[in-house]
C-alpha positions as a LaTeX table, in Angstrom:
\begin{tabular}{lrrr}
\hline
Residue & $x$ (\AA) & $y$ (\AA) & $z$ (\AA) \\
\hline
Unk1 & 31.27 & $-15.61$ & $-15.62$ \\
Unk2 & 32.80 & $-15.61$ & $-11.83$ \\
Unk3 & 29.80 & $-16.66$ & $-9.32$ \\
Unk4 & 30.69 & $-12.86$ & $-7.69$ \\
Unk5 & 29.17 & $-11.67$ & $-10.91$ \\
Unk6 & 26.20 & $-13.81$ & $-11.18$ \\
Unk7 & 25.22 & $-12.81$ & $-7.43$ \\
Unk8 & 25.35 & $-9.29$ & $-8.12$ \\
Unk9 & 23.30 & $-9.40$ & $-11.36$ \\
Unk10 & 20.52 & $-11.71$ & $-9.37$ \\
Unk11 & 20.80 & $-8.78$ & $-6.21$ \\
Unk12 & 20.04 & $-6.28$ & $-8.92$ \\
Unk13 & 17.06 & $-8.25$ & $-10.43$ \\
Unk14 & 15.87 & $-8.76$ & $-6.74$ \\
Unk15 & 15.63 & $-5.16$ & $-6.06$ \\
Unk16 & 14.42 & $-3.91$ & $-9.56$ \\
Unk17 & 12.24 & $-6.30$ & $-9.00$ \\
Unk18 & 11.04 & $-4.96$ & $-5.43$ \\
Unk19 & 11.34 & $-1.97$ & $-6.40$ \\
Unk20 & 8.50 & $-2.44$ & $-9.57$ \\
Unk21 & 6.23 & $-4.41$ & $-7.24$ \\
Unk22 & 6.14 & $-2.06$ & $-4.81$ \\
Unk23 & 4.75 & 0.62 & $-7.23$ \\
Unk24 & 2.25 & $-1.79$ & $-8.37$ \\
Unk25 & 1.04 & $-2.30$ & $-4.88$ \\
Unk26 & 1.47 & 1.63 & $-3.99$ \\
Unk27 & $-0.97$ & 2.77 & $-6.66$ \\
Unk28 & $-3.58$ & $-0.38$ & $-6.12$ \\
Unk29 & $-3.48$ & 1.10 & $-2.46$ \\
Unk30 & $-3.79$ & 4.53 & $-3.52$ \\
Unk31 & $-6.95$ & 3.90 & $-6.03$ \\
Unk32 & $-8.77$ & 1.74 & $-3.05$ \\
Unk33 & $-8.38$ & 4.92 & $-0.96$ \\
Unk34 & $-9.52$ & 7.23 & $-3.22$ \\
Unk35 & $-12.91$ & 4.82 & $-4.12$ \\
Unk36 & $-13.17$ & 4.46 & 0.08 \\
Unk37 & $-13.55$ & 8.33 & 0.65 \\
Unk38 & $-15.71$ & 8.94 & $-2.67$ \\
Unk39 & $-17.67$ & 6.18 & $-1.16$ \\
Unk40 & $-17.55$ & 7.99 & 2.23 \\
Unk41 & $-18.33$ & 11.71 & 0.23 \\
Unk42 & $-14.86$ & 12.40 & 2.01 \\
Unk43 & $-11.81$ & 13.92 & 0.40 \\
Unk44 & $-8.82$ & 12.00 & $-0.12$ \\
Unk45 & $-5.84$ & 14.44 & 0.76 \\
Unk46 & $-2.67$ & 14.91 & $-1.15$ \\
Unk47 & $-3.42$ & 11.79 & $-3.51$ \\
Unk48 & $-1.27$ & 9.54 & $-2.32$ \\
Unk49 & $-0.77$ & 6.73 & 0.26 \\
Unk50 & 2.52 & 5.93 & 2.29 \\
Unk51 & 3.85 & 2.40 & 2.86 \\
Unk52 & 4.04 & 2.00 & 6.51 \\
Unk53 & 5.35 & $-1.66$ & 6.93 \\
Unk54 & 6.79 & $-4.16$ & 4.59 \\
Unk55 & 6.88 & $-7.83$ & 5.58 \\
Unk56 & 6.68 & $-11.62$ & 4.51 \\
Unk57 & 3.63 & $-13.50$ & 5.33 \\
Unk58 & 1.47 & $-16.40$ & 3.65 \\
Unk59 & $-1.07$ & $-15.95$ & 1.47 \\
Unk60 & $-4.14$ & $-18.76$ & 1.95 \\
Unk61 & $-2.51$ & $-21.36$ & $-0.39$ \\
Unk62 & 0.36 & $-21.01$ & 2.04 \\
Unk63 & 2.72 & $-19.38$ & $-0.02$ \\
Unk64 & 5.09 & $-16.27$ & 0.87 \\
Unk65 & 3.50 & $-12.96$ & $-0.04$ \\
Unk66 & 4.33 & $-9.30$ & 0.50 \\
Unk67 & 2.26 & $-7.78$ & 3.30 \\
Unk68 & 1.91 & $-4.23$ & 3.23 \\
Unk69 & 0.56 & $-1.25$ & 5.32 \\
Unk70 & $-0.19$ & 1.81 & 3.62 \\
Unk71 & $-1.37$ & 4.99 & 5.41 \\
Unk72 & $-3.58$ & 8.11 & 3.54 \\
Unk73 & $-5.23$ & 11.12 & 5.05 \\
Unk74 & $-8.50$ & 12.32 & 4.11 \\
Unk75 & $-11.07$ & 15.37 & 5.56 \\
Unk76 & $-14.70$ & 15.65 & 5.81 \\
Unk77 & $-14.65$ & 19.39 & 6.36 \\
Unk78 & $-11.52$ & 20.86 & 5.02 \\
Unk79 & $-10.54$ & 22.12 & 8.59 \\
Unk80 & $-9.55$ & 18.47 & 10.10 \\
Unk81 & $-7.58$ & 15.73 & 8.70 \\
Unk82 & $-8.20$ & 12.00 & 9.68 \\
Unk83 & $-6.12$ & 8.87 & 8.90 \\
Unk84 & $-6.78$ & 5.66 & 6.99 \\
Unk85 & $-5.13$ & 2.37 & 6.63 \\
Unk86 & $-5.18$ & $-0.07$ & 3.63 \\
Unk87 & $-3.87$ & $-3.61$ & 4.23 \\
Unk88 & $-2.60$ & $-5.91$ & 1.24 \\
Unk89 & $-1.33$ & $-9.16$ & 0.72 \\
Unk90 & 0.50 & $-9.76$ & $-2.75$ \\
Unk91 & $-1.51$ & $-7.60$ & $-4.99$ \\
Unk92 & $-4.88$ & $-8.44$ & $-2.98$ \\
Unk93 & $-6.63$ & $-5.89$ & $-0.34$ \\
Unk94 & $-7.59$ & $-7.39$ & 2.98 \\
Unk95 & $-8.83$ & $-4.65$ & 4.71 \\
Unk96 & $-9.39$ & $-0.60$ & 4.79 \\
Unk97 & $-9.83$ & 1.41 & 8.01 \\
Unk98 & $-10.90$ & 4.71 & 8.48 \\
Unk99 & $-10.80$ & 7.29 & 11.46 \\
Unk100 & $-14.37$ & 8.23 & 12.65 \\
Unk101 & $-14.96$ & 11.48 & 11.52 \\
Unk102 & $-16.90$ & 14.69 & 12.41 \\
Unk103 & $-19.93$ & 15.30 & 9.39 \\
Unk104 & $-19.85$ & 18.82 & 8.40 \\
\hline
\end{tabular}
């Protein structure tokens, strides 16, 4: 096997790879902001959550992780929609933020 070969097979893992991950992450982030608005008595909109930035960053044991930003939408009245933010690190949730929001 030439090394050329053995690069692109290890690029390909990489991304299948990324590519898995990021799924895993995407619907962790999406079931956190569905349990924040039922928590709320919001509505999540559109069930789903969009990744807003991808970056490297260390974890508390000082190791490289994934950070993540994911953004969702959710209502309170069915007229206005507010945003949200979920934060990860690797697999783990540091932080979600919601928009105040009017009561109904």
């Amino acid at each position: 096997m030439y090394s050329t070969d053995f690069f692109i097979i290890l690029f390909i893992a990489a991304v299948i790879w990324y590519w898995l991950d990021g799924m895993k992450a995407k619907e962790i982030a999406r079931q956190t902001g569905k349990d924040a608005c039922k928590e709320a008595s919001v509505e999540f909109l559109d069930d789903t959550v969009a990744v807003s930035k991808v970056r490297l960053k260390r974890n508390t044991m000082g190791q490289m992780s994934l950070y993540r930003e994911y953004q969702f939408e959710f209502t309170s009245d069915g007229e206005f929609r507010y945003h949200g933010e979920i934060t990860m690190l690797g697999k783990r949730i540091l932080n979600v933020n919601m928009d105040a929001y009017r009561l109904f």
